[in-house]
C-alpha positions as CSV (number, residue, x, y, z in Angstrom):
1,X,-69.3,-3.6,-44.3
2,X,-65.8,-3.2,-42.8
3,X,-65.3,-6.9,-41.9
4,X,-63.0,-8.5,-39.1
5,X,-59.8,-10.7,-39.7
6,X,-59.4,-14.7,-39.8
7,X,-56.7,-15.7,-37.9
8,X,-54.6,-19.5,-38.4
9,X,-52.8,-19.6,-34.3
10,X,-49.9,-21.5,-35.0
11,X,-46.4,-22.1,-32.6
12,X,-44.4,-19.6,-33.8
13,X,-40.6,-19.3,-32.6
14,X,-40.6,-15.7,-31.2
15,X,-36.6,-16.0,-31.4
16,X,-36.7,-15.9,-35.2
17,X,-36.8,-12.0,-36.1
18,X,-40.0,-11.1,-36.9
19,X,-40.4,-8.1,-39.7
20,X,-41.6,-4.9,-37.5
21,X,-41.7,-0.6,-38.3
22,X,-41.5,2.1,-36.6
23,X,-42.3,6.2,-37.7
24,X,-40.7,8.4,-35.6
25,X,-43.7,11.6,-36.0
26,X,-42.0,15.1,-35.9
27,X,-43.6,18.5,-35.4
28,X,-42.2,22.3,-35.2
29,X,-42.6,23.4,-31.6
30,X,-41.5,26.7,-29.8
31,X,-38.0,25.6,-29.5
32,X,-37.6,23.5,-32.3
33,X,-38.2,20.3,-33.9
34,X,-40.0,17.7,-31.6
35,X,-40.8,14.1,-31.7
36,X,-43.4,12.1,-30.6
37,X,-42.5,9.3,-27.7
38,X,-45.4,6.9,-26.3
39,X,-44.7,5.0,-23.1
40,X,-45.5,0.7,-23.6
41,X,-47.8,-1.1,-21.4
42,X,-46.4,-3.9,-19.0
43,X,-45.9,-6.9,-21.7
44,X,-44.0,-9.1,-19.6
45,X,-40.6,-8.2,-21.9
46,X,-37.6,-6.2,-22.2
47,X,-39.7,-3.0,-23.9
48,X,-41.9,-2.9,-21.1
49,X,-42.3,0.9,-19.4
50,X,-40.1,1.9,-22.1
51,X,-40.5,5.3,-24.2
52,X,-40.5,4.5,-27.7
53,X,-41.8,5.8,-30.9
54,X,-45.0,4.5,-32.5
55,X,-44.5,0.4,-34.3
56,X,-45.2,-3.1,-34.1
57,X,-45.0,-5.9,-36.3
58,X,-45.7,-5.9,-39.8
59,X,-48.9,-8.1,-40.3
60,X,-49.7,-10.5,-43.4
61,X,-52.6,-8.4,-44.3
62,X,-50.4,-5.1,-44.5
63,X,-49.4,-6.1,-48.2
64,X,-53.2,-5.6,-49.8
65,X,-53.6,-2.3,-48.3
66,X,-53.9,0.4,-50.7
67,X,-51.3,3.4,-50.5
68,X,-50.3,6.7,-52.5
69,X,-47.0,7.9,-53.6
70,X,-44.6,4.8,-53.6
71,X,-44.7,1.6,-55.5
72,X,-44.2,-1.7,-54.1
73,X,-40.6,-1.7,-56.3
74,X,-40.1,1.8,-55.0
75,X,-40.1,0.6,-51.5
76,X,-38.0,-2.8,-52.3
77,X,-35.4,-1.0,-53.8
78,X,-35.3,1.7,-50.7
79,X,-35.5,-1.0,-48.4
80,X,-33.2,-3.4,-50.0
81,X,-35.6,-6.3,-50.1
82,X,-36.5,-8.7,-52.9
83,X,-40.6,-8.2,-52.1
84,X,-42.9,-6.6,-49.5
85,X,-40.9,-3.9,-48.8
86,X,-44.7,-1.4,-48.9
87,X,-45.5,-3.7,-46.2
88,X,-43.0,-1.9,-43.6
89,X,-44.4,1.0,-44.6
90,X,-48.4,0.1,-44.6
91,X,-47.2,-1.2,-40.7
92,X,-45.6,2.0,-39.5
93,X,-48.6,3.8,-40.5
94,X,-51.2,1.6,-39.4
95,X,-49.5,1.3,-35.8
96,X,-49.2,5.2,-35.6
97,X,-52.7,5.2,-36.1
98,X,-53.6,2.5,-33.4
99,X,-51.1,3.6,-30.7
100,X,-51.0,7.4,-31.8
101,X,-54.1,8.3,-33.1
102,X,-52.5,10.0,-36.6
103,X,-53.6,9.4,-39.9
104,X,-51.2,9.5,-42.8
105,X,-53.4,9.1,-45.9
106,X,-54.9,10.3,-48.4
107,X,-58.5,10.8,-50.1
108,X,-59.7,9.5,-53.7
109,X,-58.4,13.1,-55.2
110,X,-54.8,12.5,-53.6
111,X,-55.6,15.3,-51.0
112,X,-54.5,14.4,-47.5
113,X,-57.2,13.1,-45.1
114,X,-58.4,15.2,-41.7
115,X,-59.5,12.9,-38.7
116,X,-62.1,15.5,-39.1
117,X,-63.5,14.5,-42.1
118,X,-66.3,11.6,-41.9
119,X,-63.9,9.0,-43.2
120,X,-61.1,10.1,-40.7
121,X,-63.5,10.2,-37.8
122,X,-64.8,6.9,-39.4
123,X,-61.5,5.0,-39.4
124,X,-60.8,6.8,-35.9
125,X,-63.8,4.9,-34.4
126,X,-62.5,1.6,-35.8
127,X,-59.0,2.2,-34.2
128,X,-60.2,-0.6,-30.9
129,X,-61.4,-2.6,-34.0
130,X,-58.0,-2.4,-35.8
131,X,-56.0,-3.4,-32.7
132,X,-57.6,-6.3,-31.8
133,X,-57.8,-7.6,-35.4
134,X,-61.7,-7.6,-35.5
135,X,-61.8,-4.8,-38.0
136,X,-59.4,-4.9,-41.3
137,X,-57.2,-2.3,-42.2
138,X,-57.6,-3.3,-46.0
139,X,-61.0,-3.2,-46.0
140,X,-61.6,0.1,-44.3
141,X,-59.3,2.2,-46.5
142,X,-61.2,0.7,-49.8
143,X,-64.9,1.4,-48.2
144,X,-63.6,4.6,-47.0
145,X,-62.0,5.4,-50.3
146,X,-58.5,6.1,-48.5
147,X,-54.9,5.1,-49.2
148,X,-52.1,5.4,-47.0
149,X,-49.5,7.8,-47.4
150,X,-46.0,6.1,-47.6
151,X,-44.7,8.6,-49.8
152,X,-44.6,10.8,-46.2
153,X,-42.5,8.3,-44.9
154,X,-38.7,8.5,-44.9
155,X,-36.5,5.4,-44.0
156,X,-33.4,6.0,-41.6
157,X,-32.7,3.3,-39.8
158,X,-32.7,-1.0,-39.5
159,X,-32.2,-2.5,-36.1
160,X,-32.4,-6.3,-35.8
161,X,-33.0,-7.3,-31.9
162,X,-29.7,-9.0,-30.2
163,X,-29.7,-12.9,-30.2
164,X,-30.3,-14.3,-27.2
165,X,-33.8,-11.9,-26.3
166,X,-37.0,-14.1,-26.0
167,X,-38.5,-11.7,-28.7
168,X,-36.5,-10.5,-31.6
169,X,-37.6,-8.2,-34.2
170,X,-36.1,-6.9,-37.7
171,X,-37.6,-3.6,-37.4
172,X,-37.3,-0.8,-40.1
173,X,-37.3,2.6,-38.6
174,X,-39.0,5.8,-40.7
175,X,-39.4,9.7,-39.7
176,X,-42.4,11.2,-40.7
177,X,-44.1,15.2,-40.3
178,X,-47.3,14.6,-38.0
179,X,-50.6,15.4,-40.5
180,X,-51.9,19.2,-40.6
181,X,-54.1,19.8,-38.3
182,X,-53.9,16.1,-36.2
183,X,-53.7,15.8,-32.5
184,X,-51.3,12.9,-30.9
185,X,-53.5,10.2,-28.2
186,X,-52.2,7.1,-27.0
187,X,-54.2,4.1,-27.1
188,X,-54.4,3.5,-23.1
189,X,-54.2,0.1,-24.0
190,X,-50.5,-0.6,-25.6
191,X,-49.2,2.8,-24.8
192,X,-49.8,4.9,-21.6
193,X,-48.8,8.0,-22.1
194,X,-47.6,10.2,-24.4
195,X,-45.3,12.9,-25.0
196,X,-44.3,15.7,-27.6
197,X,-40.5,16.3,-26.9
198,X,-37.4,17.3,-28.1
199,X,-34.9,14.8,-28.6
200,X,-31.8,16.8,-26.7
201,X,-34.0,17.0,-24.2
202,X,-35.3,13.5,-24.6
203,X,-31.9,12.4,-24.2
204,X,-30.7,14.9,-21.5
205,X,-29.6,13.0,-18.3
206,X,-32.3,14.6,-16.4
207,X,-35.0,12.8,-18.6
208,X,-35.5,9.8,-16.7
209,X,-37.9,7.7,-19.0
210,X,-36.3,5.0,-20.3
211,X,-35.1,4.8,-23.0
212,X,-34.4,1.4,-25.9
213,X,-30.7,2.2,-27.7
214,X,-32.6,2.0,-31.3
215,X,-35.0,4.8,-29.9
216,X,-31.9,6.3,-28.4
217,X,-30.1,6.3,-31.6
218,X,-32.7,7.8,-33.9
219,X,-33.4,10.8,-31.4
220,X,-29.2,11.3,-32.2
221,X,-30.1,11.4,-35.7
222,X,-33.2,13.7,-34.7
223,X,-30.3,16.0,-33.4
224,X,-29.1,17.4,-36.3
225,X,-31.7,19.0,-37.3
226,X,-33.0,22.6,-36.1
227,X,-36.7,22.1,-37.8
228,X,-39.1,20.1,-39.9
229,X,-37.8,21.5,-42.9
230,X,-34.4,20.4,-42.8
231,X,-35.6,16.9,-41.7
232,X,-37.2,16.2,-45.0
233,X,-34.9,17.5,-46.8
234,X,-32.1,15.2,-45.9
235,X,-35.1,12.4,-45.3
236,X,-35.7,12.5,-49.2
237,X,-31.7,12.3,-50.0
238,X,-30.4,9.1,-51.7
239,X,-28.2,7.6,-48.7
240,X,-27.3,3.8,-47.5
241,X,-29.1,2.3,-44.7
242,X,-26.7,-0.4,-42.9
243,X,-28.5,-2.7,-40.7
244,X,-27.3,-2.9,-36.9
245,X,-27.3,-6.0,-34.7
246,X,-26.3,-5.2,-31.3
247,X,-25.0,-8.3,-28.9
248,X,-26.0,-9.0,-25.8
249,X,-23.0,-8.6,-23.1
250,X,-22.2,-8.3,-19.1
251,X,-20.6,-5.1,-17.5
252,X,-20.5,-3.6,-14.3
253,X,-23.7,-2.4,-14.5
254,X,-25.7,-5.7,-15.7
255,X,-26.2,-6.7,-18.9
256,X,-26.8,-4.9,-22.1
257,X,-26.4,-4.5,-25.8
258,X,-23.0,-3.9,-27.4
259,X,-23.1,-1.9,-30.6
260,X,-21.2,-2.6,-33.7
261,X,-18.9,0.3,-33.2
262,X,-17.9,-0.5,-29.8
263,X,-14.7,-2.2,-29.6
264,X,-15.8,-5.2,-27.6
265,X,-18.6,-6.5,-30.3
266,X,-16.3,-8.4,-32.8
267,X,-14.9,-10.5,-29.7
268,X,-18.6,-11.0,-28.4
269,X,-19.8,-12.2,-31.4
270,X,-17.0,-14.9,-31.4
271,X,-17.0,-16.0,-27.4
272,X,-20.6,-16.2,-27.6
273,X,-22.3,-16.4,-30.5
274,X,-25.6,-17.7,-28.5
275,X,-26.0,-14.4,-27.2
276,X,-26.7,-15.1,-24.0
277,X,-24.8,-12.5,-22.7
278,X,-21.8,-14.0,-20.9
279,X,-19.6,-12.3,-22.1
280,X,-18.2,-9.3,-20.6
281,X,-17.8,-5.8,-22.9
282,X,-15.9,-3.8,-20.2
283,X,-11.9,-4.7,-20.0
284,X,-11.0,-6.5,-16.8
285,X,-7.3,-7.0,-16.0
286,X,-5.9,-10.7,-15.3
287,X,-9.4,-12.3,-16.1
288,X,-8.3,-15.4,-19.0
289,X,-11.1,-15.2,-21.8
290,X,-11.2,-18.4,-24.3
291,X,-11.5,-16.6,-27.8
292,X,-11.9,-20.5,-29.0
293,X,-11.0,-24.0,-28.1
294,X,-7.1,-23.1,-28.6
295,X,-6.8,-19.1,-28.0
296,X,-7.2,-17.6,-24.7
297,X,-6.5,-13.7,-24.1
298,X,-5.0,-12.3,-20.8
299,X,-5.4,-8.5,-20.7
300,X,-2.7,-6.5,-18.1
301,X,-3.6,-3.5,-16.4
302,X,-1.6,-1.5,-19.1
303,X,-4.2,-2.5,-21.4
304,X,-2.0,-5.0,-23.6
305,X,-2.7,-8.2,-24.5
306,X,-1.0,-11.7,-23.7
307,X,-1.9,-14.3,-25.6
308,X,-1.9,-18.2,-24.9
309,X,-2.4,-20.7,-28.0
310,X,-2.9,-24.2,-27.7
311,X,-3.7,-27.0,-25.3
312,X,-1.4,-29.8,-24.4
313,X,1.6,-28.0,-25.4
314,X,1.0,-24.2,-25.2
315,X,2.9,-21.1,-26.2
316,X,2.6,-17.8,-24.8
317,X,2.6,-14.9,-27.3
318,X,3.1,-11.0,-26.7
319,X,3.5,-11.5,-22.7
320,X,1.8,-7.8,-21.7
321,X,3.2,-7.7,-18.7
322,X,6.4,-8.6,-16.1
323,X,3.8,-8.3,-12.9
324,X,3.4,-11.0,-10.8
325,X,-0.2,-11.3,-10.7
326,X,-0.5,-10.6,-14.5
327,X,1.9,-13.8,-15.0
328,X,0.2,-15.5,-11.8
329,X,-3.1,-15.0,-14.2
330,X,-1.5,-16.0,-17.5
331,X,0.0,-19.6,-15.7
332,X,-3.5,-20.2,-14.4
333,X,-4.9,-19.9,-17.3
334,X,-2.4,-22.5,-19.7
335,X,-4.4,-25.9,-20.4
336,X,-1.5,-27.6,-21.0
337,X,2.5,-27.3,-20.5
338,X,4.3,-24.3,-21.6
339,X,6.5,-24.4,-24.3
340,X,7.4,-21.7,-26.1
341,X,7.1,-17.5,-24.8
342,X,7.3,-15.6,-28.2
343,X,8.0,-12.0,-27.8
344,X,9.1,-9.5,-30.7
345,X,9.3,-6.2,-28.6
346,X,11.2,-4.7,-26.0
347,X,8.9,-4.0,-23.6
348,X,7.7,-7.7,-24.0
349,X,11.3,-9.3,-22.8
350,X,11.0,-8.6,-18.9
351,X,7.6,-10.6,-19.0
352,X,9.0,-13.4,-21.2
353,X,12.2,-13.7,-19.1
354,X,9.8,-14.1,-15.9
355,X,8.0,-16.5,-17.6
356,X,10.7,-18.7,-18.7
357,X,11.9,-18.5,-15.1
358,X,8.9,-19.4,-14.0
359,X,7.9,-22.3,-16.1
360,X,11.3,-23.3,-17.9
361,X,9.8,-22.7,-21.2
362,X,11.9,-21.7,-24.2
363,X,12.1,-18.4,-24.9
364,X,12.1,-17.0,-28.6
365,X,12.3,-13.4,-29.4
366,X,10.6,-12.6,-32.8
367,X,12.9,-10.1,-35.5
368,X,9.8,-8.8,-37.1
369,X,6.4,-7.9,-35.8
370,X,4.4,-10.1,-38.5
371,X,1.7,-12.2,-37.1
372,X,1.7,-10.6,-33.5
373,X,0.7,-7.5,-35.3
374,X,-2.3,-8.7,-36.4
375,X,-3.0,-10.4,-33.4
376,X,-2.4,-8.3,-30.7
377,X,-4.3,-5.1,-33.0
378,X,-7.8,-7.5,-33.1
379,X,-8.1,-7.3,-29.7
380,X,-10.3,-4.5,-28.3
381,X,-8.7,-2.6,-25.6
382,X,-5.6,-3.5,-26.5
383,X,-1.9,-1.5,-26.8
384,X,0.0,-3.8,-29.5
């Protein structure tokens, strides 16, 4: 008897990333290689109506499952985890079977399981079970004599949700070959739809599903290759798997996640490391941002940099700019009395000269570059 699970409801903090996997499922089609997208139910969060790729959070139970082809240290060592790392792998696969409909398994001779068969059909039929936790995935696979295929699995990606998001996840993305003979269904529950797609097309401007930037950035990766083939050939490559955190930050369009390579995300990170995404990513000439208690930042509309240190007594460094409203900007922004204008480069004197006129601060004119170089070049946006 396939039994149900016990459950121990306890407060959890949902801000605290929460392990999760994802398989993106690829097929050949007429054109080339497709993936699989399913669109989420209304959940009250920030995934809502979005088009993403079958997941969902790694349960406790995930770790007794039985599998084929990879160890537990296998996976810990692909993963880079000290323990549990099968666990992502057990998830992805039991979610594409819950949301998806697609088996990745295998029988007691190591062949690979059709839904067909009487213990794919039978695990098929206990898909509303597995979902809402009355049926156990554990249990099934050692009635049924099955065990989960990880070894079909190939990890390519680690996204941990932006802090400041009511629900943050540490989710472990994998690409997989949909099963030989398997047809796709979503669950009409947590999914809606479904769709077999490219992923040029999927991210063509005329697609107008939405689309999360961690689904958006595995159908990049999905790019590069023409077919199935090629996709599992790189997939089973030794490579590095960096881990991305995205922060949360304002433009002119709203607000939205900054990636790691953008030049704004080191500043973010440092203005407001809450995450509550008040900080802006896009530049925005003669707008003072506080980098800390004693460091503000002017940007001109050449793109440059002035900087103010200090609080009483303040100094200006680098002045960007001789225009009135940039210096206008820069004097509004001073907590304190101006002291000092440092400046080390031509183009630099006009804008100190205004400003000693302006204030009657001293002016000092810097022989070497030294520490404005490294200041002015940390900057993003900036022309040092």
């Amino acid at each position: 008897m396939i039994t149900g699970k016990h459950y121990l409801f306890i407060t959890m903090d949902k801000t605290i990333p929460r392990n999760a996997a994802t398989v993106a499922v690829t097929r050949d089609g007429p054109s080339g290689l497709e993936t699989l997208l399913l669109q989420r139910a209304d959940r009250g969060d920030h995934n809502s109506g979005a088009w993403v790729f079958p997941g969902g959070l790694v349960d406790a139970a995930d770790a007794d499952v039985p599998v084929s082809g990879l160890s537990d240290e296998q996976a810990n060592a692909t993963l880079a985890v000290e323990q549990g790392g099968l666990a992502f792998y057990v998830a992805a696969i039991r979610e594409c079977l819950e949301e998806a409909g697609l088996l990745f398994a295998t029988d007691g001779i190591g062949q690979g399981v059709h839904l067909r068969s009487d213990a794919g059909a039978r695990l098929l039929d206990l898909r509303p079970a597995l979902q809402s936790g009355t049926a156990s995935m554990a249990e099934a696979c050692r009635e049924l004599q099955l065990r989960l295929a990880a070894d079909q699995l190939f990890y390519v990606a680690h996204w941990l949700t932006p802090v400041g998001r009511t629900k943050r996840f540490d989710t472990r993305f994998f690409v997989a070959i949909v099963p030989q003979g398997q047809e796709s269904a979503h669950d009409q529950v947590e999914t809606l739809d479904h769709i077999w797609i490219r992923p040029s097309a999927a991210l063509a401007p005329e697609n107008t599903r939405r689309l999360m930037t961690p689904t958006r950035a595995v159908l990049e990766l999905l790019t590069r290759f023409a077919d199935t083939a090629a996709l599992v050939e790189w997939g089973g490559s030794s490579r590095e798997v960096m881990r991305v955190l995205p922060r949360l930050a304002t433009g002119e369009s709203g607000q939205r996640p900054v990636l790691p390579h953008e030049a704004p995300w080191e500043e973010i990170g440092l203005i407001d490391p809450e995450g509550k995404g008040t900080a802006w990513c896009e530049p925005r000439a003669n707008v003072p941002v506080r980098l800390s208690s004693t460091l503000w930042r002017v940007m001109a509309t050449n793109g440059a940099n002035t900087y103010i240190v200090g609080t009483e007594e303040c100094v200006v460094v680098a002045p960007a700019s001789a225009a009135r409203a940039h210096l206008d900007a820069v004097i509004a922004a001073l907590a304190g009395r101006l002291t000092t204008v440092i400046c080390d480069d031509e183009d630099q004197i006009a804008a100190a000269e205004q400003l000693q006129r302006l204030t009657g601060a001293a002016l000092v004119i810097a022989p070497r570059r030294g520490f404005l170089r490294l200041l002015t070049a940390s900057s993003p946006g900036n022309k040092p």
